[in-house]
C-alpha positions as CSV (number, residue, x, y, z in Angstrom):
1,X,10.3,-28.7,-4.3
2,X,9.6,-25.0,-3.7
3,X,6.6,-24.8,-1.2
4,X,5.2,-20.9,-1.3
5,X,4.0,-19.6,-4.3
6,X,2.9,-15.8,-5.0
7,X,0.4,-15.5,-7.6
8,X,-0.6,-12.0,-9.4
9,X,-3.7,-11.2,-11.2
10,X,-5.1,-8.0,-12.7
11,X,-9.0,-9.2,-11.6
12,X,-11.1,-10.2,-9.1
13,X,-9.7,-13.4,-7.5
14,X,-12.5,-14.8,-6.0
15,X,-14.8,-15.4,-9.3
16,X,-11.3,-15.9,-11.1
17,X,-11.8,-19.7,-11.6
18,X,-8.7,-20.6,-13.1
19,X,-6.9,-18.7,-10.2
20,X,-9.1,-20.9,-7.7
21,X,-8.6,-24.5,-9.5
22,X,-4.6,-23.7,-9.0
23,X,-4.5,-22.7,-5.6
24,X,-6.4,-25.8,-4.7
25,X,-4.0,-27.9,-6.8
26,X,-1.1,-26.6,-5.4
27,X,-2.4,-26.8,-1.4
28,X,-3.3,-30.6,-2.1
29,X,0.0,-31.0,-2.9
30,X,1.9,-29.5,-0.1
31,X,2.4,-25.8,-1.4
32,X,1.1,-22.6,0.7
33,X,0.0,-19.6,-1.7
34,X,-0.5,-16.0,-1.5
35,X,-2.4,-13.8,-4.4
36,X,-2.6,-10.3,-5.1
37,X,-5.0,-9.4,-6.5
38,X,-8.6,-7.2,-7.0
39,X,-11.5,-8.1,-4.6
40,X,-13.4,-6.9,-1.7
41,X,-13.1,-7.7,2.0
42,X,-15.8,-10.7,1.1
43,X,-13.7,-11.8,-1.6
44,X,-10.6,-11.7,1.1
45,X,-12.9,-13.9,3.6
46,X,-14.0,-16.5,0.5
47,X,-10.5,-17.1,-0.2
48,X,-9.0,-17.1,2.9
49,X,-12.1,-20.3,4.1
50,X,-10.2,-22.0,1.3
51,X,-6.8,-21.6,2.7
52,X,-5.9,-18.9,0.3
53,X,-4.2,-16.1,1.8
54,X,-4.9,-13.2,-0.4
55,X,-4.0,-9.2,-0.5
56,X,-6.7,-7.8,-2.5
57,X,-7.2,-4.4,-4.1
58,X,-10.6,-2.9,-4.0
59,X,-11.7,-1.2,-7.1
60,X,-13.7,-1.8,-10.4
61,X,-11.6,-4.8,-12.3
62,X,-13.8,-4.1,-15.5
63,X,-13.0,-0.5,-15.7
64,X,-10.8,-0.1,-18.6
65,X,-6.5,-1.3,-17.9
66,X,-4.7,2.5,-18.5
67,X,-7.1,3.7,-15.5
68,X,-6.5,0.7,-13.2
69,X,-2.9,-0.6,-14.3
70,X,-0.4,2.0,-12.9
71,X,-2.4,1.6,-9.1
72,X,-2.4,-1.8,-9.1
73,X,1.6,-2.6,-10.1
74,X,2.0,0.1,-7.3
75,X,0.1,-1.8,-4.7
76,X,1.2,-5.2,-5.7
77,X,4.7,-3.9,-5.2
78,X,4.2,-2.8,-1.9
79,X,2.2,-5.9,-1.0
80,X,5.5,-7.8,-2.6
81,X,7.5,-6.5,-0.5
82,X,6.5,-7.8,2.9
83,X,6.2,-11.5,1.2
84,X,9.2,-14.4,1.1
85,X,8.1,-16.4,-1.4
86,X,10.2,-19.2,-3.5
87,X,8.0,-18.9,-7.2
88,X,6.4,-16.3,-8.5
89,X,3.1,-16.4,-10.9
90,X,2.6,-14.0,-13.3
91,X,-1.5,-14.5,-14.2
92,X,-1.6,-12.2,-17.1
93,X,1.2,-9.8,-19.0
94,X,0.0,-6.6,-17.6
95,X,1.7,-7.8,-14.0
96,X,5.1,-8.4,-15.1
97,X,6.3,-5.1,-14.0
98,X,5.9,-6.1,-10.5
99,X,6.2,-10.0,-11.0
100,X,9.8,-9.9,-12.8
101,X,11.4,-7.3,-10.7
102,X,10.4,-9.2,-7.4
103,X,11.5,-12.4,-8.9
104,X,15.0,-11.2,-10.2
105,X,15.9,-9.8,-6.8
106,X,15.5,-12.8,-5.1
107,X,16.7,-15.0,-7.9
108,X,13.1,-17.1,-8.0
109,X,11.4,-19.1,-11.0
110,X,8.5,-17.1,-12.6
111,X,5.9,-19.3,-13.7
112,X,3.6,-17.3,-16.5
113,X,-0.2,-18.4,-17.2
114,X,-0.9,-16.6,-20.4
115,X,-3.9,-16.9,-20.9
116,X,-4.4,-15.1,-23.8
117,X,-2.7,-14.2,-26.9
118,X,-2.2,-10.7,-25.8
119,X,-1.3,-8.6,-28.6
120,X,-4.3,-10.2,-30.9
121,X,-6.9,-9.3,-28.5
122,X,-9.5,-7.1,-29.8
123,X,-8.9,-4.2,-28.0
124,X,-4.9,-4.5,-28.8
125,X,-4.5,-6.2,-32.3
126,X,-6.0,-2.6,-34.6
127,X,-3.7,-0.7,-32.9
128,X,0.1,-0.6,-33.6
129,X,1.3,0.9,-30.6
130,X,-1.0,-1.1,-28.1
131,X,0.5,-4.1,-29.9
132,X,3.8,-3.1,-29.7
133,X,3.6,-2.1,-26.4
134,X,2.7,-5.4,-25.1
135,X,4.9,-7.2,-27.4
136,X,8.0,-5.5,-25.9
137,X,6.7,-6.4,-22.4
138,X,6.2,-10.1,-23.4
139,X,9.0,-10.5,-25.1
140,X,10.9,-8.8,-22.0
141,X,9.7,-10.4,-19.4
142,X,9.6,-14.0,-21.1
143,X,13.4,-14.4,-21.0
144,X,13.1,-14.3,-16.9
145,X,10.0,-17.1,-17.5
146,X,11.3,-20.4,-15.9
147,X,7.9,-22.0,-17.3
148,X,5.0,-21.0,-19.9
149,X,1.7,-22.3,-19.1
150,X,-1.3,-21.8,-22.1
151,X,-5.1,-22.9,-22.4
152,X,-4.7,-24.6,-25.7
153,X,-1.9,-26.4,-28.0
154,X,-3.0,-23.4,-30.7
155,X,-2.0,-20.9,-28.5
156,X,2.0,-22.3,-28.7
157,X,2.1,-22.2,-32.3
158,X,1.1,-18.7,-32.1
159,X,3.3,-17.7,-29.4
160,X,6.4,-18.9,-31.2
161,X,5.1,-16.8,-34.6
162,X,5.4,-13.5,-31.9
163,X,8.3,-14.8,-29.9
164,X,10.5,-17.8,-31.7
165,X,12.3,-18.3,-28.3
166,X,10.3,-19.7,-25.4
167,X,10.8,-21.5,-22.4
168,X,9.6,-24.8,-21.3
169,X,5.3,-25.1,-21.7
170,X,2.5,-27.2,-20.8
171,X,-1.2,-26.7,-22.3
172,X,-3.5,-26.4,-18.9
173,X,-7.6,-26.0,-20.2
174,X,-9.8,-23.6,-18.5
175,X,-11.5,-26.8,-16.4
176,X,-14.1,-26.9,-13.7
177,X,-12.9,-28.5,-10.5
178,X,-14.9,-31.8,-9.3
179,X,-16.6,-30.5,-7.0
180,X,-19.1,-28.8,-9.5
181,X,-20.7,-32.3,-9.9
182,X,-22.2,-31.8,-6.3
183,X,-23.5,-28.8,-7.5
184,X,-27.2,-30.6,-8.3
185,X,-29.0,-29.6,-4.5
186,X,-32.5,-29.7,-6.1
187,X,-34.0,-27.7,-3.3
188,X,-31.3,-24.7,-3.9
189,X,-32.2,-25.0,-7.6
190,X,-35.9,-24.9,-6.9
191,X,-35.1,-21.6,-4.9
192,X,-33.4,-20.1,-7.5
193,X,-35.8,-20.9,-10.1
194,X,-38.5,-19.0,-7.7
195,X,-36.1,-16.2,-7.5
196,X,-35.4,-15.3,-11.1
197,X,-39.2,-16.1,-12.0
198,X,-38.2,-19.1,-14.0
199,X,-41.0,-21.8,-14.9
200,X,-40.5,-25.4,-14.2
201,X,-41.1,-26.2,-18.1
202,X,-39.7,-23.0,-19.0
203,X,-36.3,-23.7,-21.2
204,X,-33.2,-21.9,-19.7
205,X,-30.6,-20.9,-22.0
206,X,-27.4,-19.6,-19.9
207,X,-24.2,-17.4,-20.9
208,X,-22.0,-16.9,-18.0
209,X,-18.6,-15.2,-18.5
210,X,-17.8,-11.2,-19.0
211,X,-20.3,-9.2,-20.5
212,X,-17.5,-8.0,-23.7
213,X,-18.4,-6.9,-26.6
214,X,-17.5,-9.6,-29.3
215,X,-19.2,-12.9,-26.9
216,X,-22.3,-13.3,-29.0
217,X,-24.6,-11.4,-26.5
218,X,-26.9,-10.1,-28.2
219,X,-27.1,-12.8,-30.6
220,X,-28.2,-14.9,-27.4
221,X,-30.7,-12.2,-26.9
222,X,-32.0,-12.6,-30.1
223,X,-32.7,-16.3,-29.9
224,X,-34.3,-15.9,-26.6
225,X,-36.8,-13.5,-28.1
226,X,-37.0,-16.1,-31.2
227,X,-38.3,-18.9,-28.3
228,X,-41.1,-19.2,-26.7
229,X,-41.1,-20.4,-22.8
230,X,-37.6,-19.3,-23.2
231,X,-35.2,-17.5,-20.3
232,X,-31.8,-16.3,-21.0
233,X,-29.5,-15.9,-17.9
234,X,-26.5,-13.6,-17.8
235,X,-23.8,-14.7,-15.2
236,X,-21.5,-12.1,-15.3
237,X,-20.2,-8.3,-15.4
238,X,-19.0,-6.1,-18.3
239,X,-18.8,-2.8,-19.8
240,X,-21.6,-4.2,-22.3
241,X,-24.1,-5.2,-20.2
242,X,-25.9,-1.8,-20.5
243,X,-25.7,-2.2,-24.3
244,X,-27.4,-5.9,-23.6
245,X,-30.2,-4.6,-21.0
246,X,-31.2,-1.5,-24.2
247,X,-31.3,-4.8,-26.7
248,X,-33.7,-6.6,-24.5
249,X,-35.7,-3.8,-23.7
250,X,-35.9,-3.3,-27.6
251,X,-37.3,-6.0,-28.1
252,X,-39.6,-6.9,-25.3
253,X,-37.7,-9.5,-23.4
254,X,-36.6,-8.0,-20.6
255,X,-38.5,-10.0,-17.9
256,X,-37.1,-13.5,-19.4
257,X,-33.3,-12.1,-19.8
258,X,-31.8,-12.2,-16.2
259,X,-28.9,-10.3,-15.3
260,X,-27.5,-12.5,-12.7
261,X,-24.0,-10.5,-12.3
262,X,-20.8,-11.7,-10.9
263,X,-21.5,-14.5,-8.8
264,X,-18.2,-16.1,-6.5
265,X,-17.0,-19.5,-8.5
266,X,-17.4,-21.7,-6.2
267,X,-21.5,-20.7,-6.6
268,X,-21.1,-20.8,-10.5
269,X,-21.7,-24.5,-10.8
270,X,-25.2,-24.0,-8.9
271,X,-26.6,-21.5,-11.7
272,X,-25.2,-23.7,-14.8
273,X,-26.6,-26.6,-13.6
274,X,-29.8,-25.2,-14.0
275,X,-29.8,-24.6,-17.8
276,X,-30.9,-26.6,-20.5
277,X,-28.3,-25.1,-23.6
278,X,-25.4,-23.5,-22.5
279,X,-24.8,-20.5,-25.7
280,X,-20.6,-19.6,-26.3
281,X,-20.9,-17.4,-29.7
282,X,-17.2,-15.9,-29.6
283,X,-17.1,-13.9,-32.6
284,X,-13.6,-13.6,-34.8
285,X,-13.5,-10.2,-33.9
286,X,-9.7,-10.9,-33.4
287,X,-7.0,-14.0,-34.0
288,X,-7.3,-14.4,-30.0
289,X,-10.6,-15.0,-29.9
290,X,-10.1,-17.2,-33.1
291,X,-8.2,-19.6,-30.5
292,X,-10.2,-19.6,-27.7
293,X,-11.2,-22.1,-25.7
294,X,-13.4,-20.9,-22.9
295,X,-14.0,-22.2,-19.6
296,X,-17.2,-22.1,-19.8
297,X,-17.0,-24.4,-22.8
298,X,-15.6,-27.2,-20.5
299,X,-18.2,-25.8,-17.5
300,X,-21.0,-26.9,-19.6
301,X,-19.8,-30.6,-20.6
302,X,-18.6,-31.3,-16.9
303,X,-22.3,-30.8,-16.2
304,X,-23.8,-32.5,-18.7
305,X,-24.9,-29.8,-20.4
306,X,-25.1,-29.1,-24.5
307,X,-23.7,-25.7,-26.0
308,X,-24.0,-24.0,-28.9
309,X,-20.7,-22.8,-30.1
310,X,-19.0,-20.7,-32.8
311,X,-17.2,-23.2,-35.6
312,X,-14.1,-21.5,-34.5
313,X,-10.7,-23.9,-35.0
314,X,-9.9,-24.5,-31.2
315,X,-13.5,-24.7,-29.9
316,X,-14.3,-27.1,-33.2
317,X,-11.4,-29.6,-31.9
318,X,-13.1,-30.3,-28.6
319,X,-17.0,-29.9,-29.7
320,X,-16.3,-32.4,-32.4
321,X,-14.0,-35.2,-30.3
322,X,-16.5,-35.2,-27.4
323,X,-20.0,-34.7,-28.4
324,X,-20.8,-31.9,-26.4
325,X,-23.0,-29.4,-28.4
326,X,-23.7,-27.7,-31.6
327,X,-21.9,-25.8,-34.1
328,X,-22.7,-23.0,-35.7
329,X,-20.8,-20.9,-38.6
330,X,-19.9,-17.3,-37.2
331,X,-22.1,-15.3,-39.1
332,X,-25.3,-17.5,-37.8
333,X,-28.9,-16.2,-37.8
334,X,-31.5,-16.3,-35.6
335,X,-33.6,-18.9,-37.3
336,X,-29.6,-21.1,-37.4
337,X,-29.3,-20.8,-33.5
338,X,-33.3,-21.7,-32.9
339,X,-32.9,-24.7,-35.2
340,X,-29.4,-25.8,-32.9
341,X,-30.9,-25.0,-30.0
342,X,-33.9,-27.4,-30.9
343,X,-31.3,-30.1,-31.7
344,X,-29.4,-29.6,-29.0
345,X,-32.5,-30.1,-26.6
346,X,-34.1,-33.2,-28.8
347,X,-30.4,-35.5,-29.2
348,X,-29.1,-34.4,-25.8
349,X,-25.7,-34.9,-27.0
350,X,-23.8,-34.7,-23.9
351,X,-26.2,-37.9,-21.7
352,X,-22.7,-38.7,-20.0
353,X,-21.2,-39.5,-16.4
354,X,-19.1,-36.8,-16.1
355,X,-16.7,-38.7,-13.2
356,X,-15.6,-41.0,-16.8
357,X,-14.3,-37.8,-18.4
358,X,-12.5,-36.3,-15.6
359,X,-9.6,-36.7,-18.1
360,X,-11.5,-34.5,-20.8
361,X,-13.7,-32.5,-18.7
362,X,-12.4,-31.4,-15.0
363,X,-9.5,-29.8,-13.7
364,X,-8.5,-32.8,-11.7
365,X,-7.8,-34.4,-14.8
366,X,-4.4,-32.3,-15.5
367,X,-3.5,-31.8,-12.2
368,X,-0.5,-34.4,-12.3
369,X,0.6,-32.8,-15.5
370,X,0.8,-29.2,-13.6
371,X,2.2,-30.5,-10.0
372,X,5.1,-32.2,-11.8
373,X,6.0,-29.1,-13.9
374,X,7.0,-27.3,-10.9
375,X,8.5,-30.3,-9.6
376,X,10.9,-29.8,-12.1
377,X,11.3,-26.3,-11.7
C-alpha cells in the first residue's frame, strides 16, 4: 500500500470540496497527503488544522486558465521537486504537465479525477483548436494514468467516444462528507439569518457553486423576484456575478438576493441548511454540462433539502430514483419554476434521515469503493 499521495489542483483547495472529502478519506485510512494548489495563507492554515499539508499559490483561481496556467505548472513544478511522494493525483487536465513528468521520473502511479468532460465544456467545445488542444493533452497524459476516477457512469461512455483506450475506472459522486449533518446549530443559523436580513417566515431559496455563465442564475433571480417573502442566496464566486448583481438591480431585488461569496467547505453545510429549495438550473449550453451531476445536487439531499433541477439525463437518473426535488424542462419559465418551487415546498419530497442514505447521499458511502482502488494500485 503506497502511503503519501501528492494531489494537484488548478483552484482554491480549501472550498474545493471534492479535494477535502479525499484527503480525509485517504488520512482515515493510513495515507499522509500533500496538495498544490491555489489559496491564501488562511486557506494554508484551514487545511493544514485538518492534517493536510498544502503548498498553495496565491492568486485569483477564477481569472480566466491562459493568464493563470503557465504560473501555476511553473510553481507546482518547483513545489514537486522538494516532495517524495509514492502516487501522484492529477485533479483536473490542465495539471498534467507537471503531474506526468514528476510521476514518470520516479516511476509512480498517477491517479486522475476528471472531473469533467474537458473538451465539451462550454468555453472549449465551439472552438476547434481549444478542443484539440486538450484532446492531445488527455489523450497524452492518459496512457501514464494508472487509474481514472469520474463523477458519473455517463461520463465513461463519453470518455471512451474521445479516447477508446482507458485505464482502469471507478465512478466517485461529488458527495458531502457526514459531518454536514451536524451542521443544524440553531443559534449559528439564527445569527446568520440576522446577518443577511433574512425573516424567520421569509422562504430562502439558495444556489451555491461558481457564479458561470450557463448555471441558471439569472433564471433563479427571476423566480425570486416572481415570490413574495422570498430571498435568494449566492454562495459562491464567478466572473458572472457582476452580470447577476445588474440583473437584480434591474429588477428591484437587490436587498433579497445575497451575495454570500466563497465561503471555506467545511462552513458550506451551515448556509445550505438554512434554505428551504435548493435551485441547480444547468443549462445544455454544452454536452458537459448535459452530464453533470453537481455536488451541490447531492449537498441538498444529504440535508434534507428539495431542489429544483434541469431535466438533464444524469441529474434526471438520481432526482427520479431518490425523491429529492423537482424537474424542470431546460427552457423553463418563470411562472414553471414558481409553480415547482410551490410543490417542492407543499410535498417536501425529501422528509428523510439522511444517516439511512449514506449509501446514496454522503461521501462516506463510496469511501470503501475509493480506498480499495488504490489498494490495488
Amino acid at each position: 500500500m503506497s502511503r503519501r499521495h501528492v494531489l494537484l489542483l488548478l483552484q482554491h483547495a480549501a472550498s474545493d470540496g471534492r479535494i477535502l472529502n479525499l484527503c480525509s478519506s485517504l488520512l482515515r485510512h493510513g495515507y499522509s497527503c500533500v496538495v498544490i494548489a491555489y489559496g491564501s495563507p488562511a486557506d494554508q492554515k484551514t487545511l493544514s488544522e485538518k492534517g493536510i499539508y498544502s503548498e498553495l499559490m496565491d492568486g485569483d483561481a477564477s481569472a480566466p486558465l491562459w493568464r493563470r496556467w503557465r504560473s501555476f505548472i511553473k510553481f507546482a513544478k518547483q513545489k514537486l521537486s522538494g516532495i517524495e511522494a509514492e502516487v501522484v493525483w492529477a485533479e483536473d487536465v490542465f495539471v498534467m504537465p507537471a503531474a506526468i513528468p514528476y510521476a514518470r521520473e520516479r516511476h509512480l502511479p498517477v491517479v486522475y479525477d476528471c472531473r469533467e468532460i474537458y473538451t465539451l465544456l462550454p468555453h472549449v467545445e465551439p472552438s476547434t483548436w481549444k478542443k484539440f488542444a486538450i484532446k492531445f493533452l488527455e489523450r497524452w497524459a492518459l496512457q501514464y494514468v494508472r487509474l481514472l476516477i469520474v463523477t458519473g457512469e455517463r461520463d465513461i461512455v463519453e470518455l471512451k467516444h474521445i479516447h477508446p483506450d482507458l485505464p482502469a475506472c471507478i465512478v466517485v459522486e461529488n458527495r458531502p462528507p457526514s459531518s454536514w449533518l451536524d451542521t443544524n446549530q440553531q443559534a449559528v443559523e439564527n445569527d446568520m439569518r440576522e446577518q443577511l436580513t433574512l425573516g424567520k417566515k421569509d422562504t430562502i431559496l439558495l444556489y451555491q457553486g461558481g457564479l458561470f455563465q450557463g448555471r441558471g442564475i439569472l433564471k433563479c433571480i427571476e423566480v425570486t423576484a416572481a415570490l413574495e417573502n422570498t430571498h435568494l442566496l449566492l454562495v459562491g464566486e464567478g466572473p458572472f456575478g457582476t452580470a447577476a448583481a445588474k440583473h437584480a438591480k434591474m429588477l428591484g431585488v437587490q436587498e433579497r438576493v445575497h451575495f454570500v461569496g466563497r465561503v471555506p467547505y467545511t462552513e458550506l453545510g451551515t448556509y445550505t441548511n438554512l434554505a428551504d429549495v435548493g435551485m441547480c438550473l444547468i443549462e445544455p449550453v454544452s454536452r458537459s454540462y448535459e452530464l453533470a451531476k453537481p455536488n451541490k445536487m447531492f449537498e441538498y439531499a444529504a440535508l434534507g433539502i428539495p431542489g429544483i433541477y434541469t431535466d438533464l439525463p444524469a441529474m434526471r437518473d438520481v432526482v427520479e430514483k431518490h425523491n429529492i426535488g423537482e424537474l424542470v424542462a431546460t427552457d423553463a419559465t418563470t411562472s414553471d419554476l414558481v409553480e415547482a418551487i410551490q410543490k417542492a415546498l407543499q410535498q417536501s419530497t425529501v422528509q428523510h434521515k439522511p444517516r439511512e442514505h449514506e449509501q446514496h447521499f454522503l461521501w462516506e458511502g463510496q469511501e470503501q469503493l475509493l480506498i480499495q482502488a488504490l489498494i490495488d494500485l
